[in-house]
C-alpha positions as CSV (number, residue, x, y, z in Angstrom):
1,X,-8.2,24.2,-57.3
2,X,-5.3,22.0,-56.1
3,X,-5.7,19.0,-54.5
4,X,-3.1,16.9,-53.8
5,X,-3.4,13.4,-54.3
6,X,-3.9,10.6,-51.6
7,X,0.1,9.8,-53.1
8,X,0.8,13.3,-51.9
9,X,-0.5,13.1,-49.2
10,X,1.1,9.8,-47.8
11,X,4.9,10.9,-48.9
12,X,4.2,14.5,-47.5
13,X,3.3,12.5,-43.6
14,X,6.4,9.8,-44.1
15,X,8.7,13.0,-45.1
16,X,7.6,14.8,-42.1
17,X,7.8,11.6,-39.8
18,X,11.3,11.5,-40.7
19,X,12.1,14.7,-40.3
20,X,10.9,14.3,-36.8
21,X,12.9,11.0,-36.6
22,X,15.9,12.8,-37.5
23,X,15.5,15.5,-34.8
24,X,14.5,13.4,-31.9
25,X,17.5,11.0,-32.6
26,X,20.2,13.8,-33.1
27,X,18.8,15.5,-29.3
28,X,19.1,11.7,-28.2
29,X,22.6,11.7,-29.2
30,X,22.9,15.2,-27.6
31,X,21.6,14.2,-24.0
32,X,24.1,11.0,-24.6
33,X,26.6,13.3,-24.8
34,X,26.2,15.3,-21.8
35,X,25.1,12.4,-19.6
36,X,28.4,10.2,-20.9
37,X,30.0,13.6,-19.5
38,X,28.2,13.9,-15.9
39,X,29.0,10.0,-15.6
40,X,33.2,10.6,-17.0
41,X,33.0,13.1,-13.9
42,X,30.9,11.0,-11.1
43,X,33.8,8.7,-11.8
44,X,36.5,10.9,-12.1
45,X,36.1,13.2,-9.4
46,X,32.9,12.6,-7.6
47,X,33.5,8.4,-6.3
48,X,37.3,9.3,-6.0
49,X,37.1,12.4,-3.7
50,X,34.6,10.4,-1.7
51,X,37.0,7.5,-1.6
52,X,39.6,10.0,0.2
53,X,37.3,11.1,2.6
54,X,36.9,7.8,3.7
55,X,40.4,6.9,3.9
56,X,40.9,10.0,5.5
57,X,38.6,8.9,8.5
58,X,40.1,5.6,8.4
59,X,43.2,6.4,8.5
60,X,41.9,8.7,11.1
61,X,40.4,6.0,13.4
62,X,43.7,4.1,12.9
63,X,45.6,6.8,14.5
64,X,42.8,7.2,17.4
65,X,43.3,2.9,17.7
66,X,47.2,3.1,18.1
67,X,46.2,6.0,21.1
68,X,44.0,3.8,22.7
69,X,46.4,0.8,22.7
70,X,49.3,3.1,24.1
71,X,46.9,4.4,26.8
72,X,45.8,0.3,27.7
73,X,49.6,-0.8,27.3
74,X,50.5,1.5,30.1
75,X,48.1,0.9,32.3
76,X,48.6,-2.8,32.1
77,X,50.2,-4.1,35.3
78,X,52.1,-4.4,35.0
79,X,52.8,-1.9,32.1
80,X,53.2,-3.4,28.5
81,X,56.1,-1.4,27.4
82,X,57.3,-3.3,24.2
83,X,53.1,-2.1,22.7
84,X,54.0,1.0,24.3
85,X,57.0,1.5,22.4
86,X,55.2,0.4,19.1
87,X,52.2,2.2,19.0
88,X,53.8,5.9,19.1
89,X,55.5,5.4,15.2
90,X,51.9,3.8,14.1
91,X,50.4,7.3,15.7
92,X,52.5,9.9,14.1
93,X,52.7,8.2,10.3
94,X,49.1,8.3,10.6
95,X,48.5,11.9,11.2
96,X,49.8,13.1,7.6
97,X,48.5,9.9,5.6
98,X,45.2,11.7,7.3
99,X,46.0,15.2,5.6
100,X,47.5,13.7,2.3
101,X,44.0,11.5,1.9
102,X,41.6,14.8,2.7
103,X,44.0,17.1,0.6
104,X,43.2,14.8,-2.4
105,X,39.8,15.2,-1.8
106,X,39.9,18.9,-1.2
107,X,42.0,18.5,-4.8
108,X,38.9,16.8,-6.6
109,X,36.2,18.8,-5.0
110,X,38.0,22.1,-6.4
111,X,38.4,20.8,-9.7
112,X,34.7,20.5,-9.7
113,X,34.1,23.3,-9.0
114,X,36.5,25.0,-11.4
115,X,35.1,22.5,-14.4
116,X,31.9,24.9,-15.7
117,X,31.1,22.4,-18.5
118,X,28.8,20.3,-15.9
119,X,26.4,21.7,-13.7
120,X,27.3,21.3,-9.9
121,X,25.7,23.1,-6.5
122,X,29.5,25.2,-6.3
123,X,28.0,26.3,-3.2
124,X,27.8,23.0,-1.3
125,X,30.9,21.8,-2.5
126,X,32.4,25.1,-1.3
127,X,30.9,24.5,2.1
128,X,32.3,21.0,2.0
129,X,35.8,22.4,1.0
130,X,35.8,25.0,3.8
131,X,34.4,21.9,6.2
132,X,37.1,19.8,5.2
133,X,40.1,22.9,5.4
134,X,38.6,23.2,9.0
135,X,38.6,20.1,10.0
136,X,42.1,19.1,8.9
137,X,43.7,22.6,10.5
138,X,42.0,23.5,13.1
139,X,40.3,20.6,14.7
140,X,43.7,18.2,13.6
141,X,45.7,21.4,15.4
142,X,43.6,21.2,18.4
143,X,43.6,17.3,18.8
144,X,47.7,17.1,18.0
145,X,48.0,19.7,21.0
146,X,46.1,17.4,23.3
147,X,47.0,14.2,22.3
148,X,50.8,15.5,22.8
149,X,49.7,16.6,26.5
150,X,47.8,13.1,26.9
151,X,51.5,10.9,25.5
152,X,52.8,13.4,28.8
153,X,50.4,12.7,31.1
154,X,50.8,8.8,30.2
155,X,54.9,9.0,30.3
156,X,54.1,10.1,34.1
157,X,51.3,8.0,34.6
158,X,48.7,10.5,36.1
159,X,45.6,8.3,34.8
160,X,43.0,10.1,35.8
161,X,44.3,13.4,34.0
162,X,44.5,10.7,30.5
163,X,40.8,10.0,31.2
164,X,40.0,13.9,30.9
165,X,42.4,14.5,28.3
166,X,41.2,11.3,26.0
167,X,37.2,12.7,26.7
168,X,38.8,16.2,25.1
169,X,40.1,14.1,22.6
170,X,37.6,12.3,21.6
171,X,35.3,15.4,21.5
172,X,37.4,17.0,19.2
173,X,37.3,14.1,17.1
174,X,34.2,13.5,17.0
175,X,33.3,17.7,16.3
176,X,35.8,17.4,13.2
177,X,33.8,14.2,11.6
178,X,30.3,16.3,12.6
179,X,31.2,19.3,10.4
């Protein structure tokens, strides 16, 4: 019969503890691998699409501030009309930094989607690419048509018609940042 020695026996363990070192260190540097590539896009895509958003809705809030002064500038008595005559250029330059900032984000979100090296709910970020689309077309549509009727019902002064059309207004605004 064979029996190994108590010699044997110890170099046989160490060999197969190193073996096992070997193969837990080389799926360590695996999993470093793929996490150092979730993190390369959390912080290429992820922190900079949600960085647009949120310049989208300041710039958003920006544009619903210079509305608000306009509207308080003419009801002024009497009526402020150097702020009146400000306030307009401040509202329409924000309106496309709005739909530049969500377009970048709607940029970022699809090239997440399109990237198939890291896993990602593609669904959700769909959902959150349509959301966006929406809210930039039609909601931005529907708010450009009645802040334009508002700016007319302030040139004439019919106030209580700007306190129905700023209610619409602010409806619409506030359904576009719901969705």
């Amino acid at each position: 019969m064979f029996r190994p020695s108590i010699k044997r026996k110890i170099v046989g363990i160490a060999i197969g503890l190193i073996v096992l070192m070997v193969v837990a260190s080389v799926l360590s540097m695996a999993m470093a691998g793929t996490v150092r590539h979730l993190l390369d896009e959390l912080t290429a895509k992820y922190v900079p699409a949600y960085g647009d958003l949120a310049r989208a809705n300041i710039r958003s809030l920006e544009r619903s501030l210079a509305l608000r002064q306009m509207i308080i500038a003419k009801m002024e008595v009497p009526p402020d009309e150097t702020t009146y005559a400000d306030r307009p250029r401040i509202f329409n330059d924000k309106g496309p930094e709005v739909e530049q900032e969500a377009e970048a984000a709607r940029k970022l979100i699809n090239s997440i989607i399109e990237d198939v090296s890291t896993p990602s709910d593609n669904a959700a970020l769909a959902r959150l690419d349509d959301r966006i689309d929406t809210a930039i077309t039609d909601y931005r549509h529907h708010l450009n048509v009645e802040s334009a009727q508002l700016l007319e019902q302030l040139k004439t002064q019919n106030f209580p018609a700007v306190k129905l059309t700023l209610a619409r207004v602010d409806g619409l605004r506030m359904n576009s940042i719901k969705r």
